[in-house]
C-alpha positions as CSV (number, residue, x, y, z in Angstrom):
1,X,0.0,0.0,0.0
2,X,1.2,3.6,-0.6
3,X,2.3,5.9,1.6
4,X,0.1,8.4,0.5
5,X,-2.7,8.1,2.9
6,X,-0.1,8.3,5.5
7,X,1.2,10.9,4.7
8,X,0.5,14.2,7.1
9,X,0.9,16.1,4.2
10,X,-1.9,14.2,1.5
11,X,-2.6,17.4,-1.1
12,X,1.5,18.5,-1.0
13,X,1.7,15.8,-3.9
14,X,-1.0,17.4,-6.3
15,X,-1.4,20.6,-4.9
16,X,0.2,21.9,-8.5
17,X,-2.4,20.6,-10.4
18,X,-5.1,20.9,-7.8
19,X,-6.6,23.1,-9.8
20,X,-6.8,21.5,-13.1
21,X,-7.9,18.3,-11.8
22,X,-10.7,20.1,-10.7
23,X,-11.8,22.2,-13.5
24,X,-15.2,20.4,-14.2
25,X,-16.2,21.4,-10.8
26,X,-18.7,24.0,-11.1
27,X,-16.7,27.2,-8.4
28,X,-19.2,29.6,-10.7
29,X,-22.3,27.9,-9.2
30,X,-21.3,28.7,-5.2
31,X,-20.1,32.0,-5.9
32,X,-22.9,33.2,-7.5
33,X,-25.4,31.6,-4.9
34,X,-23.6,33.1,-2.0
35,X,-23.5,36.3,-3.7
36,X,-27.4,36.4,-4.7
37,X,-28.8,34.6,-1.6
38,X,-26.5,36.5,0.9
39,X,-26.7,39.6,0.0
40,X,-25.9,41.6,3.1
41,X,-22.3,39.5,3.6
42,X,-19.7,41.2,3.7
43,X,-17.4,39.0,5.4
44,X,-16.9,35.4,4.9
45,X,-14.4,32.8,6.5
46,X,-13.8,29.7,4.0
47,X,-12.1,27.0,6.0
48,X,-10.5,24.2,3.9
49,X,-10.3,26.7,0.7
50,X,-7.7,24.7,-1.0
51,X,-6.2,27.0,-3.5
52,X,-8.7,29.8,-2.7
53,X,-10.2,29.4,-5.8
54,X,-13.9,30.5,-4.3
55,X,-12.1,33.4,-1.7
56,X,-10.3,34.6,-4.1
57,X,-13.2,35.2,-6.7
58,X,-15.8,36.2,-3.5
59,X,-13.2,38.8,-3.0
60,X,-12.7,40.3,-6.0
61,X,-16.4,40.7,-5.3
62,X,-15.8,43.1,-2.2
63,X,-16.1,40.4,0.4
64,X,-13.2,40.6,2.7
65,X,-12.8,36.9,3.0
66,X,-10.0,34.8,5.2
67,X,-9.0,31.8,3.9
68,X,-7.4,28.9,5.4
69,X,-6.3,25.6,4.5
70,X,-4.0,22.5,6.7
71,X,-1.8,22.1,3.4
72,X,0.8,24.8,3.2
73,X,1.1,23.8,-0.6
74,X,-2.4,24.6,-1.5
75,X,-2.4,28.0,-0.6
76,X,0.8,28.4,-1.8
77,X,-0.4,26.8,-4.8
78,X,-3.1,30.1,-5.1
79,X,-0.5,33.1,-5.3
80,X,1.5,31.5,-8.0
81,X,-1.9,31.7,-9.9
């Protein structure tokens, strides 16, 4: 068996493709219902973001958003991008 699910560090290994591998899944469709069906949020905490993907885009919509994530890599993995 692999090592991988061992690891304490699982997403380190893929965290550069993270977000390719994930390109079917649909970010657009939670962004735009938190930003239609909250409509008085202004702040937002996204725990487990991964690469920040939905922070990131919530706050280029004026949300001042933390983000936060267990994998170092992942985040890390968002300001390259």
């Amino acid at each position: 068996m692999s090592n991988y699910f061992n690891s304490n560090k699982p997403y380190s290994q893929f965290s550069y493709i993270y977000d390719k591998l994930m390109s079917d899944y649909h970010y657009e469709d939670i962004i735009l219902y938190i930003l239609n069906n909250v409509s008085n949020l202004k702040k937002g905490l996204d725990i487990g973001c991964g690469t920040g993907k939905i922070s990131y885009e919530l706050a280029k919509c004026g949300m001042e958003m933390i983000a936060v994530d267990a994998s170092a890599d992942m985040l890390q993995n968002r300001k390259i991008h």
